[in-house]
N, C-alpha and C positions, 0 to 999 in steps of 0.2 A: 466868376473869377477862377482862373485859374492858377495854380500852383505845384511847384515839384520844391519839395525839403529832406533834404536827406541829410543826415547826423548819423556821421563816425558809421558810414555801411560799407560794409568789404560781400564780396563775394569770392566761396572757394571753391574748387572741382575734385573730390573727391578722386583719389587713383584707388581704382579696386584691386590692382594686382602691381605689389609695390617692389616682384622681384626686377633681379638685376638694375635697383635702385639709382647707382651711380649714372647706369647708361641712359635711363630713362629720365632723371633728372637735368641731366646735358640737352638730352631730346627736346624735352618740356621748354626749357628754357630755348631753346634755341627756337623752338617753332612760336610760342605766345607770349613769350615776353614777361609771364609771368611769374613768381618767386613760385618754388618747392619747398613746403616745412612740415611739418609735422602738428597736428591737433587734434589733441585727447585720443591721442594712438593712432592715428589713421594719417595717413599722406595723402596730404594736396598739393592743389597750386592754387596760390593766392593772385586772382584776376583782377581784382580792385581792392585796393585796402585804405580806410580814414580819409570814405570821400565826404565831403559837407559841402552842401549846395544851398541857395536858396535862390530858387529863381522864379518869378513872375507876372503879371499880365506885361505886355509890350515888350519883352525883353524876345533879342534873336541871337542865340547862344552858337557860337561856331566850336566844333571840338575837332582837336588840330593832339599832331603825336603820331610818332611814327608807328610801324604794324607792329601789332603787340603789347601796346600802349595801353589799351582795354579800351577805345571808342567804342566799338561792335559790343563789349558787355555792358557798357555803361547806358549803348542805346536800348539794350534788350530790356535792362530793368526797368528805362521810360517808358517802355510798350510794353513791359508786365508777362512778358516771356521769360525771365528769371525774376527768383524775389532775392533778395539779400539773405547773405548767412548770418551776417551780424549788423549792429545798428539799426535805425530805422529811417522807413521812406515816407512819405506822403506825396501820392499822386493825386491830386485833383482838378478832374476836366478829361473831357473827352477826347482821345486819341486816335489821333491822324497817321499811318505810317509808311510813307513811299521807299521803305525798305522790301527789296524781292517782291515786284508788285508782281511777277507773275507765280508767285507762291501759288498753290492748292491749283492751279489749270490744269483740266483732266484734256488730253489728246484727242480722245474717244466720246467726249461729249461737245456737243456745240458751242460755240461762242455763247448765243442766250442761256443755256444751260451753266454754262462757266462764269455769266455776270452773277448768277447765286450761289454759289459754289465762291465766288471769290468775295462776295458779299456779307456771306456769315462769315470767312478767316475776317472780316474784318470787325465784324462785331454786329453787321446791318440785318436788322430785323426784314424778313420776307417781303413786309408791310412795306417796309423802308424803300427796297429795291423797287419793290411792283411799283408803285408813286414816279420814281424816277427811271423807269428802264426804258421808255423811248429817248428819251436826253438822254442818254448811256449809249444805246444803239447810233444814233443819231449821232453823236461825236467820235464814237470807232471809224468813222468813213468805210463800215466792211460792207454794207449792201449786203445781197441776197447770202453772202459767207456766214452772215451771223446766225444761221440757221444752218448750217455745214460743218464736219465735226474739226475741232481746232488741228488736227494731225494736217488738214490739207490747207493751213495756213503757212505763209510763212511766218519768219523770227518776227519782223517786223511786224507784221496783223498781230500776232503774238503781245507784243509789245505794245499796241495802242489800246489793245482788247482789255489789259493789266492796267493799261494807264486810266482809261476812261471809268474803270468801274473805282477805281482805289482814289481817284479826284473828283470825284461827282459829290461831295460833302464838306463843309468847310468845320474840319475839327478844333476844339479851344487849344490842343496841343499836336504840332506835326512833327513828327520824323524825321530826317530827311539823311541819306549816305549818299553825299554826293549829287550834283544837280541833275536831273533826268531829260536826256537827252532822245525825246523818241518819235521812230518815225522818218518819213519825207517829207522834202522841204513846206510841202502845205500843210502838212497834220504839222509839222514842227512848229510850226508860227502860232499854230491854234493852243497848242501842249505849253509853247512858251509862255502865252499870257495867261493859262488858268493858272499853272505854277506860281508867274505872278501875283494872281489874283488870290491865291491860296493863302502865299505866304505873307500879304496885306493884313489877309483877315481872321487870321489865325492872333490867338492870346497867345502865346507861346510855340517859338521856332526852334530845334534843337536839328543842326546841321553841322554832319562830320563830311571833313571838305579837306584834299590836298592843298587847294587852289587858294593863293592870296589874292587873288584880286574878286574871286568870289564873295571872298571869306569878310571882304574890303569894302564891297558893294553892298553886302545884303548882313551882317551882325553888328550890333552895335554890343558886341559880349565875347569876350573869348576864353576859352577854358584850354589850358594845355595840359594831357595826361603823359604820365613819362611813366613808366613800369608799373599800369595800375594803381597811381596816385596824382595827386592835382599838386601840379609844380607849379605854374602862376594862372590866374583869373581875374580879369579884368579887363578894361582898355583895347578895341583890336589893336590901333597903333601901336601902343607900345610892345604887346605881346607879340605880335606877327612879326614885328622888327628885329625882335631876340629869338624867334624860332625860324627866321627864315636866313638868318646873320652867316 
């Protein structure tokens, strides 16, 4: 079973250097969207505040809200890359994240080298990779490259090299910023159905998406953040109807 419950969690970012206050508050606000206040002496910005969630096995959560909104912090704390400053979370189940799938790729080391190297960013034990790294190799389509150091790859090998190692695992909970679009037209078709197949069999889907017809297709849950808080949750119909209005 999986689960994510969060009760009354804000997240704040500390400003270490709070001179020329006004202008940096202007600043603050105008790049994240998030409030400036003051707590227990020290200046922050308030990136989520009195979020409550409870979300569950079969549910596929779309988060929708313009930039600034706090989608990017609200995904970091489902993937446990920030914890909250205040309130509490519970995460349980294993996470999946095809956000910056080519996170941690070293240039200067090989593709095979960089399926373990992107295997532990993801949590995968040595054991785990070694089991699965011909099915790994085998779905990059890089041939004798995957033994070539990633600098003389391009974006694209790049990109299927991050995709194959980060979908080789069907996690009880996945990430998702936006639908992953990678590759030429034949790695696309293949990338399109494990995506598919992912997000089948995954217990829980958390997908922040511009797109309403994505959003239309694939969540049967929608959450809308507005300045670091939950303005409606529920229904995609209705909500995508008043957020796309």
């Amino acid at each position: 079973m999986a689960i994510i419950n969060f009760e009354n969690v804000g997240v704040d970012f500390p400003i270490f250097d709070a001179s020329s206050r006004s202008i940096k508050n202007n600043f603050i606000n105008f790049a994240t969207g998030g409030k400036v206040g003051n707590k227990g002496g020290k200046v922050v910005v308030s990136a989520l505040n009195n979020i409550n969630l409870n979300i569950g096995d079969g549910e596929r959560v779309g988060l929708i809200g313009h930039n600034g909104a706090g989608k990017t912090t609200l995904l970091r704390l489902f993937s446990r890359v920030y914890h909250p400053t205040e309130g509490k979370a519970l995460i349980q189940g294993e996470i999946g994240s095809l956000i910056s799938i080519s996170l941690g790729i070293n240039p200067e080391f090989s593709g095979r080298e960089n399926i373990y190297i992107r295997g532990a960013l993801l949590g995968l034990s040595k054991k785990k990779v070694d089991d699965r790294i011909d099915e790994i190799i085998d779905f990059t389509d890089l041939g004798d490259f995957i033994d070539m150091p990633v600098r003389t790859y391009s974006s694209g090998m790049q990109m299927r090299l991050g995709f194959s190692v980060s979908t080789i695992f069907n996690p009880e909970i996945l990430l998702m910023d936006e639908w992953l679009s990678v590759g030429d037209e034949g790695f696309k078709d293949k990338a399109e159905k494990r995506m598919t197949d992912l997000i089948h069999s995954t217990k829980i889907l958390i997908l922040a998406s511009h797109s309403r017809k994505l959003l239309e297709k694939v969540c049967n849950r929608v959450i809308w953040l507005e300045h670091g808080t939950v303005k409606m949750d529920g229904a995609p119909e209705e909500i995508l109807s008043r957020y796309f209005s």
